[in-house]
N, C-alpha and C positions, 0 to 999 in steps of 0.2 A: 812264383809271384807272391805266394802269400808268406814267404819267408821276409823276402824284399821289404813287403806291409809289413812285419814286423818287426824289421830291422828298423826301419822309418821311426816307425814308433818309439823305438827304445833309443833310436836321437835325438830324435826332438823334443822328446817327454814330455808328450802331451795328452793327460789321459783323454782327452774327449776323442780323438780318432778311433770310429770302428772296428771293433776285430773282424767282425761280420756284415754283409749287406742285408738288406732285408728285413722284414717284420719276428718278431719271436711269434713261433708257430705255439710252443708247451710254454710250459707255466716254470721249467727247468730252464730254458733258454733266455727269461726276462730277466734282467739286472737289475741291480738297484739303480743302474743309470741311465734305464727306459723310465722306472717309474717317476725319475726325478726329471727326466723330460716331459714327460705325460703330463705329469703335475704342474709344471710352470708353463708351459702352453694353457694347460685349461685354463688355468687361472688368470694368466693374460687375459686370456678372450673373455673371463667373468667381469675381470676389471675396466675393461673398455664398452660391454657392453651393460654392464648394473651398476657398478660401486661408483667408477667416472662421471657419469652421470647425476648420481644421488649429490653428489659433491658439490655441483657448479651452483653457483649463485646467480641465479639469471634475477632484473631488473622487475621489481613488481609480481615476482612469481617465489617467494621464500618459501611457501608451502612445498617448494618442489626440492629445496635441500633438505635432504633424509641423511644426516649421515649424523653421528656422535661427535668425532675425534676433532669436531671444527670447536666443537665447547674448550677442551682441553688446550688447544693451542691459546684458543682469546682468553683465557683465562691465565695463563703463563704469560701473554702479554701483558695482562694488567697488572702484575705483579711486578713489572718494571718499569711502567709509566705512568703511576699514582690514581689508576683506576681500581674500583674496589670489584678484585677479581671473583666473589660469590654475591656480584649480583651483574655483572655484564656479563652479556647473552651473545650467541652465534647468531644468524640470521633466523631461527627459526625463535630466538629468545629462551633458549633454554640453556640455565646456568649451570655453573660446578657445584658438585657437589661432595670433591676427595679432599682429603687433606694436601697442603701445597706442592708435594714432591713430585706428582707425574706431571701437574703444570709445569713446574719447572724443568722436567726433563726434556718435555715436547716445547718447548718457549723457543729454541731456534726457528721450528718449521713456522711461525707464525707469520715469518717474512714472504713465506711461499704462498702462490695465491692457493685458492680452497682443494683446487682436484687435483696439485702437486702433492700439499700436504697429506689428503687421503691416501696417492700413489704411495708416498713414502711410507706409510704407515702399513699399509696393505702389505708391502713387499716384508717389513719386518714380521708379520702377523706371518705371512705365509713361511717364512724362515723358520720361526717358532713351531708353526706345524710339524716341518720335519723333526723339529728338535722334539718335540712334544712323542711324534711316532720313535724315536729314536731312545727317551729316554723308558718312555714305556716299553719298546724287545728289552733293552737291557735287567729293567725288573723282571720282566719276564723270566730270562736267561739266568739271573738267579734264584728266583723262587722255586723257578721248573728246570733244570738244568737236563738236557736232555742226555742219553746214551752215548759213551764216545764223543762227546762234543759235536754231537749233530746237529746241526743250527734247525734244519728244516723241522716246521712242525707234524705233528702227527693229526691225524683226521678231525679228533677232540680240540688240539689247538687253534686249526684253522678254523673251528666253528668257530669258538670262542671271538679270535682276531676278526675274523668276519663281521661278527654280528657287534663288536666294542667298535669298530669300524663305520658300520652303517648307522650305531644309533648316535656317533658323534656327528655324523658328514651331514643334515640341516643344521643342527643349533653351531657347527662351525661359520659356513656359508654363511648367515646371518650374521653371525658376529663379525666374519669379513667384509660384507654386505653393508652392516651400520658403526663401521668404526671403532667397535669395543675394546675393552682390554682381555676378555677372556682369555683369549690365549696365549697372551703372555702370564696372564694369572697360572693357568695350570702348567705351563710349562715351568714356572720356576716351582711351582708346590712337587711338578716328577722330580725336577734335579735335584732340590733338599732332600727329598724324600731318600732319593736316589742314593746319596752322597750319605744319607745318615745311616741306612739301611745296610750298606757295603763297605761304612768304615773300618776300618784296621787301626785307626791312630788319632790321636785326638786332635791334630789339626784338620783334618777330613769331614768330622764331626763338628767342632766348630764350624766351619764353611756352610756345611747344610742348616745351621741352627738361624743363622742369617742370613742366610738365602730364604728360609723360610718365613723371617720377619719382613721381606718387601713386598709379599700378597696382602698381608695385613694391616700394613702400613697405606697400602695403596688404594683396597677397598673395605679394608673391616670386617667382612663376613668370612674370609678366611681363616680367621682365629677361630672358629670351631675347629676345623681337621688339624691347626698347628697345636690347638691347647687340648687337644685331644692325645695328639702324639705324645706331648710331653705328660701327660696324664698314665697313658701306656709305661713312660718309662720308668717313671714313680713307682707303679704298682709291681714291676718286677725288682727295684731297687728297693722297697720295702715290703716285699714278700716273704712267705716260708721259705724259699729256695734264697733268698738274697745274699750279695757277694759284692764283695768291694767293687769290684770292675761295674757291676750295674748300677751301685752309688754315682761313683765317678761318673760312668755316659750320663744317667739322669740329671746331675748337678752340671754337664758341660752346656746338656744340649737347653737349659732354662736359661741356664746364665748368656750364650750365644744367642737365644733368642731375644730377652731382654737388652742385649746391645745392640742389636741388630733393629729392635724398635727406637734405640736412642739413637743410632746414628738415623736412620733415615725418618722417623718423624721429628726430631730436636738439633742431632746434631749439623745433617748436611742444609734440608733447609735455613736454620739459623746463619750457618756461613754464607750463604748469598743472599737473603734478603735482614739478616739482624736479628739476634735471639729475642729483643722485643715485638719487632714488628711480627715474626714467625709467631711467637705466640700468641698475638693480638689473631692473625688470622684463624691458628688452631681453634682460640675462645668461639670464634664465627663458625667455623665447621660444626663444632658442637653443638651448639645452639641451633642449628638450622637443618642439622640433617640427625645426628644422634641423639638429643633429648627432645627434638621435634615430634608433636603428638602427631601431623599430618605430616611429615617431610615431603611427600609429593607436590604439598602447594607452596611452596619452599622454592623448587627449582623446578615448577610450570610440570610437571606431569602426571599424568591420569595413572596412579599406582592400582585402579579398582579396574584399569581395562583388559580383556583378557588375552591379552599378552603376556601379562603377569600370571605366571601359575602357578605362584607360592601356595602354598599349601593353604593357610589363613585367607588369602584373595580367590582361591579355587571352591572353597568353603563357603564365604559368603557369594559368589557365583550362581552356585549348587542354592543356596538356601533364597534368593532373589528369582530365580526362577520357579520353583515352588511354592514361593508368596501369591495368593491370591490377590490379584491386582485389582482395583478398582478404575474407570474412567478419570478421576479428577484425582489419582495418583500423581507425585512428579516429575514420573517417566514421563506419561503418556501427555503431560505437560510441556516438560522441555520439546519434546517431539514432534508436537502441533507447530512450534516455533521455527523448525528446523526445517531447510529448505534444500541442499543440498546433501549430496552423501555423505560429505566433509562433516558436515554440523550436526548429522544425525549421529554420526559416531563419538562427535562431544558431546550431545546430551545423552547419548548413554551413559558412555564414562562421567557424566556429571551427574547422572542421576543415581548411580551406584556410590559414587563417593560419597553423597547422602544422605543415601540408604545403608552404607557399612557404619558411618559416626551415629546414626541414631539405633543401630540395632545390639546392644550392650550385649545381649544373651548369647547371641553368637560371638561375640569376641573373650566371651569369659570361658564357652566354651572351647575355642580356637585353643588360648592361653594352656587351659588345663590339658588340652590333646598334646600342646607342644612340651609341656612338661615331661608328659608320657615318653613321647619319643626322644626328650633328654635322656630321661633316665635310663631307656630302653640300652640308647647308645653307651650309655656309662658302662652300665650291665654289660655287653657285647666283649669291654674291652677284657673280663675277666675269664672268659672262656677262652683263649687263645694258648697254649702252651709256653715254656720255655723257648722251646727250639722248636714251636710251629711258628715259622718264618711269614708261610704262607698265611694264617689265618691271623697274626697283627697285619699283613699288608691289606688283609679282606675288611679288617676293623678299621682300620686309617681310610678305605674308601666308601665304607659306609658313613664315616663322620666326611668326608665331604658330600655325600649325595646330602646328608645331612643340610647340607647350608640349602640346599633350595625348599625342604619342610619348611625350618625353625627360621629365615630369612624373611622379611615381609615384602619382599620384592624377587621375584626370578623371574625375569624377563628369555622370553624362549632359547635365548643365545648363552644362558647361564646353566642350559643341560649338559654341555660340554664337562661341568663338573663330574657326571657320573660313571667319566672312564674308569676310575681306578677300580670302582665299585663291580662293573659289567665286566672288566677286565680279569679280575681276580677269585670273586667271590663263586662264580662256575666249575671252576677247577678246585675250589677247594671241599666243595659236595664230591665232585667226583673222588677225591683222597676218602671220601667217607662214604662209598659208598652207593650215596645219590646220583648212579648216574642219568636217567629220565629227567628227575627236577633239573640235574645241571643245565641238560639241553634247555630245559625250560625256561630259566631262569638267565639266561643268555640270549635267548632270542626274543622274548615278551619286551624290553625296551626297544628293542629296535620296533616294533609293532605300535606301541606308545607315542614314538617320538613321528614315527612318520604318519600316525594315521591324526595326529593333531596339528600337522604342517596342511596335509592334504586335505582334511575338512575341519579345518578352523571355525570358518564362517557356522559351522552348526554346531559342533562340539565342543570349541571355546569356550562360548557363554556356562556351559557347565562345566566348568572346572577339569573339564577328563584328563588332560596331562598332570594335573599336580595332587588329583585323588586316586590315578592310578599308579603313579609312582610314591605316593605314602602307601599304597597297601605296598606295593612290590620293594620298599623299607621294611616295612614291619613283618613280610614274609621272610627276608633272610633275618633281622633281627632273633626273629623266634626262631627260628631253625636250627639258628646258630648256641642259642640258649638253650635249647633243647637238645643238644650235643653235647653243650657244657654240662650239662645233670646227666646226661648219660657216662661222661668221662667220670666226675668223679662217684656214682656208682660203680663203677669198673674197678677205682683205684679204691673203693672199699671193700669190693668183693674178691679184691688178689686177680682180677682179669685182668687182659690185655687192653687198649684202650682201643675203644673204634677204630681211630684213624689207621696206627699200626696193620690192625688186622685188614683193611680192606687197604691198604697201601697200594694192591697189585692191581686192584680191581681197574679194570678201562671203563673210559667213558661209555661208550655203546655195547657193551657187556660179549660176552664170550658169544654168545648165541648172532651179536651185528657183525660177524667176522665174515670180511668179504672172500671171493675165492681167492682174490690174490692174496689175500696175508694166507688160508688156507695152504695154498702151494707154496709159500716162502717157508711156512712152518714146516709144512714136508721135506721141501728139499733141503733145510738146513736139519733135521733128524737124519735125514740120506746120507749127510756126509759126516754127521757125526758117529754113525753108526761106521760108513764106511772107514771112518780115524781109527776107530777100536779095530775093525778087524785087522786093517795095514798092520796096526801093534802087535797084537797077537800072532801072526804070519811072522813079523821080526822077532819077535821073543822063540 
């Protein structure tokens, strides 16, 4: 019978027919096309019972449409029927605020009514997920290449994947939740990255360098992690080791970058809406959201609520709560006024937007802290080796954790940025060494992200997710600069460099060796020992 089933199969060719009935009992027996079942069920049922919802546009009840991506399509609509698309609003009146090109990409669905257009978007969001988890093994797989081409991870890996996993899976949710672009954002920043990281050729290279200019183009705050990259490639391009070949990448991947900003900010919108009219619009975005002193009242949102946990908004947070308040303060003002829970949470947020434009001291000092952790980043990118692969990909994901410090906006669905950072920077302590910090330092975001979903309502108001993820920046920052002083000591003194010397070292060190690796180690000694004797008996 089960030959029959898989003669079946190998006729009709059709992989989705089961090899097997049943549930996978191990963790050996699950496929990737269990998990990608798992996956699109859940997700159905998230979207029919949260996202569907947030969507609809019910009659007299607009407060009740929670969702982004309705902005983006009516904004791409009025780009084709002489409404000025950066100032008509969705129903809830909250306008654009990107440069024209994702309007116009999303400008088909605007014909679909609201909770079509979120399905449609949801399902690409979710696609990009896989692609997102897909293109991050593949980095993996070459940074860490395992034994023999062993796919499966070892003990250390799965913590790692584990715990990059769990501190993504709310700030994703969310993002699916209210429409965003996140994850299409990091998805293409893996595959450039991807694409640049494993090129062989310079059309490969090329590909990633524009691929990388459609995050930037899309929302802006992406050009930290791309100008960061190309920053990295400069500095081996004109280093002490420098060599034609690393000219050549550094000059492909700026020059691809800057096309790739011309095509999709100048050249593709000007072909459909007019090189004048395009930049009439660009001149608006500018003005309204980029040299905008308040941009939040610009396009209707509370950038001081704390949902926001940029670093700067988590700061003044922390320092508004510590103010000794008086009664005829104008918190406790708007709040007299405020009648339900709805309008109590806009006179907060309105009393804090208030209180941040009249508190200069704190924003000078914000400014000079954000300085700090430029320059810190700068620094980072200089300790990395030639041929430590691993530790530019650990540099490239601290300058994106980066964009939610130095950002003045990270909205809790924009923690998603810090995969590449949780993903990489673990395993490159342990290369060094570190293996306790590593565990450490792998698992504290996940601790971060979900104890500020689960108590928001208290822990919000102070800052905690965007003051504990600038110290857990500037713990690997330094860590990592503190390696770098210890390498070039090493190469003064004629010594080995750290990394080398602890190359061998495991994550949970010689003494966390469980009895099964114990007995593997034995009985692979048994049979090598048994190999020599057979030889000696043949000799």
């Amino acid at each position: 019978m089960g030959h029959q089933e898989l003669d079946i199969r190998r006729l009709i060719g059709r992989w989705w027919l089961p090899e097997r009935t049943g549930f996978p009992r191990t963790l050996d027996e699950l496929t990737f096309r269990n998990v990608v079942v798992l996956f699109a069920v859940s997700l159905m049922a998230y979207f029919y019972i949260d996202v569907g919802p947030r969507a609809r546009i019910l009659p007299g009840k607009q407060e009740e449409h929670r969702t982004d991506f309705t902005v983006y399509t009516e904004a791409g609509s009025a780009f084709f029927d002489g409404r000025k698309p950066y100032e008509v609003g969705n129903p809830r009146s909250w306008t654009y605020i990107y440069p024209p090109l994702l309007a116009l990409m999303v400008a088909p669905l605007s014909l679909l009514d609201s909770e079509a257009q979120a399905l449609v978007w949801f399902t690409l969001s979710a696609i990009l997920c896989l692609g997102s988890y897909e293109e991050a093994r593949r980095i993996w797989r070459f940074l860490l290449p395992t034994e023999k081409g062993d796919a499966r991870l070892d003990p250390s890996g799965r913590w790692v994947g584990l715990c990059a996993g769990m501190t993504m899976f709310l700030p994703t949710l969310a993002c699916l939740q209210r429409g965003q672009v996140g994850i299409v954002l990091l998805y293409s920043l893996l595959l450039g990255y991807r694409l640049i990281l494993t090129s062989r050729n310079r059309p490969t290279l090329l590909l990633g360098g524009v691929l990388l200019a459609w995050p930037v183009v899309v929302k802006l705050v992406p050009a930290l992690p791309v100008g960061f990259l190309v920053w990295q490639h400069w500095l081996l391009a004109l280093g002490r080791e420098r060599s034609r070949h690393d000219f050549v990448r550094a000059s492909i991947l700026s020059l691809s970058i800057m096309a790739g900003v011309f095509l999709f900010l100048l050249a593709l919108p000007g072909a459909v809406l007019g090189w004048n009219a395009n930049l009439r619009h660009l001149q608006t975005w500018s003005r309204k959201v980029v040299t905008c002193e308040d941009p939040g009242s610009s396009y209707k949102a509370f950038l001081d609520s704390t949902n926001n946990q940029s670093f700067g908004n988590a700061v003044h947070l922390l320092v508004a709560r510590w103010r000794v308040e008086r009664p005829d303060d104008l918190r406790h003002l708007l709040l007299r006024l405020a009648k339900t829970p709805a309008e109590r949470q806009i006179a907060e947020d309105e009393a804090a937007t208030k209180m941040r434009i009249a508190d200069t001291t704190t924003q000078r000092w914000i400014q000079i802290s954000k300085g700090v952790m430029l320059a810190l980043l700068l620094g980072v990118a200089l300790v990395p080796s030639r041929s430590d692969r691993l530790g530019h990909a650990v540099t490239f994901g601290l300058a994106c954790l980066g964009i939610l410090l130095i950002s003045p906006v990270a909205w809790t669905h924009y923690f998603m940025m810090a995969l590449p950072a949780v993903l990489f920077f673990p395993p490159w302590l342990s290369r060094r060494g570190y293996s306790r910090i590593a565990r450490w330092m792998a698992g504290t975001p996940v601790l971060l992200v979900w104890l500020h979903f689960l108590a928001k309502e208290w822990i919000g108001p102070y800052g905690f997710l965007g003051l504990s993820t600038t110290g857990w920046f500037l713990i690997a920052c330094v860590l990592m600069i503190r390696e770098g002083i210890l390498d070039l000591r090493s190469d003064s003194t004629s010594r080995p460099p750290r990394a080398v010397a602890s190359q061998s070292r495991q994550w949970y060190g010689p003494h966390r060796r469980s009895r099964k690796e114990d007995q593997a180690l034995l009985d692979e000694r048994l049979v090598t020992l048994d190999e020599c004797a057979a030889k000696r008996t043949a000799r």
